[in-house]
C-alpha positions in Angstrom: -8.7 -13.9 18.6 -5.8 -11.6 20.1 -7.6 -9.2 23.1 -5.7 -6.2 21.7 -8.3 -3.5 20.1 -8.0 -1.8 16.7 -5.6 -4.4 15.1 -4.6 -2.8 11.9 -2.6 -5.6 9.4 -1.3 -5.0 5.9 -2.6 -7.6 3.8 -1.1 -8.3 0.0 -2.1 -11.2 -2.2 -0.6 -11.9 -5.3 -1.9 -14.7 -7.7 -3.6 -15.6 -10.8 -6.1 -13.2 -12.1 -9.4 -14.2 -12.4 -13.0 -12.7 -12.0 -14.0 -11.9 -8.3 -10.9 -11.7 -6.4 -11.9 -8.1 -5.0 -15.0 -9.4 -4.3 -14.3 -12.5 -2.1 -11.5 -10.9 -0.4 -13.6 -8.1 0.4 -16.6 -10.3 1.3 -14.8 -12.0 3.6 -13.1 -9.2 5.6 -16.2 -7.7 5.9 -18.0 -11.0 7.6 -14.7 -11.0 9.9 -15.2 -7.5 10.9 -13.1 -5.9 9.4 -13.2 -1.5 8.6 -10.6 -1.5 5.2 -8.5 1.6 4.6 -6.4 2.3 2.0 -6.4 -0.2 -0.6 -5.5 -1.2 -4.4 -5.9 -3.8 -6.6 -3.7 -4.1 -10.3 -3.9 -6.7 -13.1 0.1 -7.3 -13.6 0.3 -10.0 -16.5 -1.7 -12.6 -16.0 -1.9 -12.3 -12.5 -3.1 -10.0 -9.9 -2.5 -8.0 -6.9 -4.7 -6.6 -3.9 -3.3 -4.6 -1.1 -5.4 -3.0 1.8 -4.8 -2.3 5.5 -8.0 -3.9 7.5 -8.8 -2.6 10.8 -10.4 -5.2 13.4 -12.2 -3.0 15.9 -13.1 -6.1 18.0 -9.1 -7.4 17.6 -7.5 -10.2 15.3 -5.1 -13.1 14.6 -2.9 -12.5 11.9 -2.9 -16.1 11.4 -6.2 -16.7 11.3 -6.6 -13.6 9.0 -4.3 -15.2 6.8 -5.8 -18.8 6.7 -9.0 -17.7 6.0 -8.2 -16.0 3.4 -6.3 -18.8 1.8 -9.4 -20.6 2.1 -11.6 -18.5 -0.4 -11.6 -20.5 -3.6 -11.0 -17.0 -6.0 -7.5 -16.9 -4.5 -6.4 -20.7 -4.8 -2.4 -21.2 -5.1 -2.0 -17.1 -4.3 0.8 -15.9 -2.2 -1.2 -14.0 0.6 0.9 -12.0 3.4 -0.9 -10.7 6.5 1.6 -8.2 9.0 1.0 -5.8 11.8 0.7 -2.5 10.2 2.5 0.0 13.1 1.5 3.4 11.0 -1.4 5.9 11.3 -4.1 5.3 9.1 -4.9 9.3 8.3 -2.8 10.2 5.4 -0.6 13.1 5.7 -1.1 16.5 3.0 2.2 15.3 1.4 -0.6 12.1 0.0 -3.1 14.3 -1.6 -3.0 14.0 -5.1 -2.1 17.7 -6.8 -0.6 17.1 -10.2 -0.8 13.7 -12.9 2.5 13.4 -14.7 2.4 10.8 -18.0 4.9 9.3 -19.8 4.5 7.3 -22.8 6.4 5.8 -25.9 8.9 3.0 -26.8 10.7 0.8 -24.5 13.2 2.8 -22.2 14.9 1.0 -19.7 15.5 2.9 -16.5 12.7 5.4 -17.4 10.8 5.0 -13.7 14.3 5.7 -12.2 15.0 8.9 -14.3 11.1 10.2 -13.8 11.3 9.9 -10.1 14.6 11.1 -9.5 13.4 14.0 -11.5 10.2 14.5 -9.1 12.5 14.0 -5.8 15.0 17.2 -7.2 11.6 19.2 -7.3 10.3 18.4 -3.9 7.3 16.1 -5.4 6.0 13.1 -2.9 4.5 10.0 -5.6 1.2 9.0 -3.8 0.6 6.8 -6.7 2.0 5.2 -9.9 1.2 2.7 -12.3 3.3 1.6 -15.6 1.3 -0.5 -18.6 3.0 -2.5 -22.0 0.5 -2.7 -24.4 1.6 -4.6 -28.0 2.0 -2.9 -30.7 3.4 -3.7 -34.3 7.0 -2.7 -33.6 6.9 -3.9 -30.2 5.9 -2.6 -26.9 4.7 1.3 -26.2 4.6 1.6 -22.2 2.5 4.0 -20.4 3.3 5.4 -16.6 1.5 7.5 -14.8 2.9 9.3 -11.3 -0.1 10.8 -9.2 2.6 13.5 -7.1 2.0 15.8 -4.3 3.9 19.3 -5.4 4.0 22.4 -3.1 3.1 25.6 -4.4 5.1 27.7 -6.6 7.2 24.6 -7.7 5.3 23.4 -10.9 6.7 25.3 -13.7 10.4 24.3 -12.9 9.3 20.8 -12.7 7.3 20.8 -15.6 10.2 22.2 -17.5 12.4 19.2 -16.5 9.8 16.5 -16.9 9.5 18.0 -20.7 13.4 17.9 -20.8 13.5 14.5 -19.2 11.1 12.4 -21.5 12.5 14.4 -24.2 15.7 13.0 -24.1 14.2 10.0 -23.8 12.1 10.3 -27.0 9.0 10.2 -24.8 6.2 11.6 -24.7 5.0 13.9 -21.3 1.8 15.5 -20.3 1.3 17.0 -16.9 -1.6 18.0 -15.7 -3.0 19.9 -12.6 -5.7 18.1 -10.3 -8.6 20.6 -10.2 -9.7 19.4 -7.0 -6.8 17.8 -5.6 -8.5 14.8 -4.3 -8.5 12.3 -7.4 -6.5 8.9 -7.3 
């Protein structure tokens, strides 16, 4: 174990989905003393992937963070990465959640691009986003969502051009307002 206090470490693992990975990964930071932060977890395909930053009060190896969890069975052949995370772990206001945007509809390449280049023109920080295909009989309809942080007084302009922007896409938009501001 390294002597240093409050090691904070970025872990990802990406592998083959399968019932119980957030549980045994979780299970075992825990039992190693770990204090998680901010953390996610997708089904991508067929396969998975969990990111958190784990905080070791007592210290850590990186290695030995790593190895163990290459050990747990639920995460067999996965390609797990362990770092140093050097950043603060208390978000910042420009990471609370004040507006969903959605965009759905037919395949369109370069739609993320277009979206988000859209939100940076308005001033809008993407805390979160997530992007689904789902089958359907003439093909693929994809949904994306973009959790955003917007200051006041900027929403109907940017509403406006999101509207614009899908619309030339032949998408459809929704935007709504987070009542509370804190959901993710």
């Amino acid at each position: 174990m390294s002597t240093s206090v409050n090691d904070k470490f970025l872990i990802s693992i990406i592998g083959l989905d399968r019932v119980g990975v957030v549980s045994g990964v979780t299970g075992y930071l825990f039992e190693t003393g770990a204090n998680l932060a901010d953390s996610a977890f997708a089904v991508l395909g067929e396969g998975f992937e969990f990111s958190c930053i784990a905080e070791f009060e007592a210290g850590a190896d990186e290695d030995e963070v790593s190895a163990g969890l290459a050990a747990l069975d639920v995460v067999a052949g996965a390609r797990i990465t362990v770092s140093r995370f050097p950043f603060a772990l208390a978000r910042g206001e420009s990471a609370t959640i004040t507006h969903i945007v959605d965009i759905s509809g037919g395949d369109r390449p370069g739609l993320v691009a277009r979206i988000s280049d859209v939100l940076v023109e308005y001033g809008a920080n993407i805390v979160r986003m997530s992007s689904k295909r789902t089958a359907v009989d003439a093909g693929f309809d994809y949904r994306t969502r973009f959790a955003i942080n917007l200051g006041e007084g900027r929403f109907a302009a940017l509403e406006a051009a999101l509207y614009n922007t899908a619309g030339s896409l032949r998408l459809n938009c929704g935007v709504e307002a987070v009542g509370d501001n804190t959901a993710e």
